[in-house]
C-alpha positions as CSV (number, residue, x, y, z in Angstrom):
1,X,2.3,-5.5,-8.0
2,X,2.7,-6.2,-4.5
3,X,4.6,-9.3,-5.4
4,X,7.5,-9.0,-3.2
5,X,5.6,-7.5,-0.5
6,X,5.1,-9.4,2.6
7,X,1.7,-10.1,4.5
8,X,1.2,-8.5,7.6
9,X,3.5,-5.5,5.3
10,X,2.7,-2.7,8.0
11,X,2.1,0.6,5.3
12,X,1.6,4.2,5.6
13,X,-0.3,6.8,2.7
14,X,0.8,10.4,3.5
15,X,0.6,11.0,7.0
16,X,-1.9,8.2,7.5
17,X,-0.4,5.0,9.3
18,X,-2.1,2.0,10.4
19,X,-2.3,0.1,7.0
20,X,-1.9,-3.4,6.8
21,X,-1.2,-4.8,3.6
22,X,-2.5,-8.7,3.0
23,X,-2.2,-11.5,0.2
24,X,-3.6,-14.0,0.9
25,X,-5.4,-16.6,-1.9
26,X,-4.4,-14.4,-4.5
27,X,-6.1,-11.7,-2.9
28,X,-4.9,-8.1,-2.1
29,X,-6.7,-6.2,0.8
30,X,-5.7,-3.9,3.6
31,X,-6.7,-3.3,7.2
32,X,-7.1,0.3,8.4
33,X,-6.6,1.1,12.1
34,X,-8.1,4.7,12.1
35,X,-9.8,7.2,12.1
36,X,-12.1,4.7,11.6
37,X,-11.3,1.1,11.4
38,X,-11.8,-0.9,7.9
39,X,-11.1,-4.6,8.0
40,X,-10.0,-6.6,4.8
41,X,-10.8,-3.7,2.2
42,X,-9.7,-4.0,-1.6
43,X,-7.5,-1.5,-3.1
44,X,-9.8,0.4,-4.6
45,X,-11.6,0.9,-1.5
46,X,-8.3,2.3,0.2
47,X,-7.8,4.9,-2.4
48,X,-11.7,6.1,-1.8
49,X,-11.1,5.8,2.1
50,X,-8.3,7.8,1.9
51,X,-10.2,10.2,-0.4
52,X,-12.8,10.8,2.1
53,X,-11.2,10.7,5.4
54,X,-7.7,11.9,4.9
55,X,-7.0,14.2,1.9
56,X,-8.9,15.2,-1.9
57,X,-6.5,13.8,-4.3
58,X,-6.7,14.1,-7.7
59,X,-8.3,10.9,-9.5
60,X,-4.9,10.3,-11.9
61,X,-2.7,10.0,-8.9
62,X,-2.0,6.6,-8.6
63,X,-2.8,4.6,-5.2
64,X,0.6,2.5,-6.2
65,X,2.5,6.0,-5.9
66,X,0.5,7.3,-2.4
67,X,1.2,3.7,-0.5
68,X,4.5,3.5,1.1
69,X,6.2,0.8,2.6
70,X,5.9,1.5,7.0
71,X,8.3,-0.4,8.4
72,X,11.6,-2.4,7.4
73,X,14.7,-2.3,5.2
74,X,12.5,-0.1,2.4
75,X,10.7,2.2,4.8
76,X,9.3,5.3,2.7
77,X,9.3,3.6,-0.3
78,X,6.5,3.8,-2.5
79,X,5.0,0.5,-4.2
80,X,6.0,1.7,-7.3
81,X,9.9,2.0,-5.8
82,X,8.7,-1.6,-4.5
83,X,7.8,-3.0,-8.1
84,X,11.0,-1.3,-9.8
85,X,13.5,-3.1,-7.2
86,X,11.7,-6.4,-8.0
87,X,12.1,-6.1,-11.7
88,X,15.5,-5.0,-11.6
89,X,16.5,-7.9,-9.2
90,X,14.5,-10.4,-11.9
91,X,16.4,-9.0,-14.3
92,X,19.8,-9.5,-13.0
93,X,19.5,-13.3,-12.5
């Protein structure tokens, strides 16, 4: 995932804003702005964030289906929307 998703991808989970998504190396992490400020964290330390700050989610909701794009042509779409429009334009060339 997060193959056609640019760095510096600004990303919001619910009503929480402030996400920015990197790749960089081969490496996924995010920043978090607030409520309180996380710099570089992976994936599965977004999902826990957001579990403890934000809202109780239930564990087999995916982080994949709470991340959605924040900005741009896709804005409200969900990584999973993300990953389904960049299978279906692989599979039409």
């Amino acid at each position: 995932m997060f193959s056609n998703i640019p760095d510096g991808q600004q990303l919001n989970m619910g009503y929480l804003g402030g996400i920015t998504f990197h790749y960089k190396n081969g490496r996924i992490s995010f920043d978090v702005a607030n409520p309180s400020p996380r710099v570089n964290i992976s994936p599965h330390h977004l999902a826990n964030y957001y579990k403890k700050y934000i809202e109780k989610v239930d564990k087999e909701v995916s982080l994949w289906d709470m991340l959605c794009m924040g900005d741009g042509l896709h804005k409200g779409a969900t990584m999973r929307d993300m990953e389904t429009l960049r299978n279906e334009g692989l599979s039409t060339t």
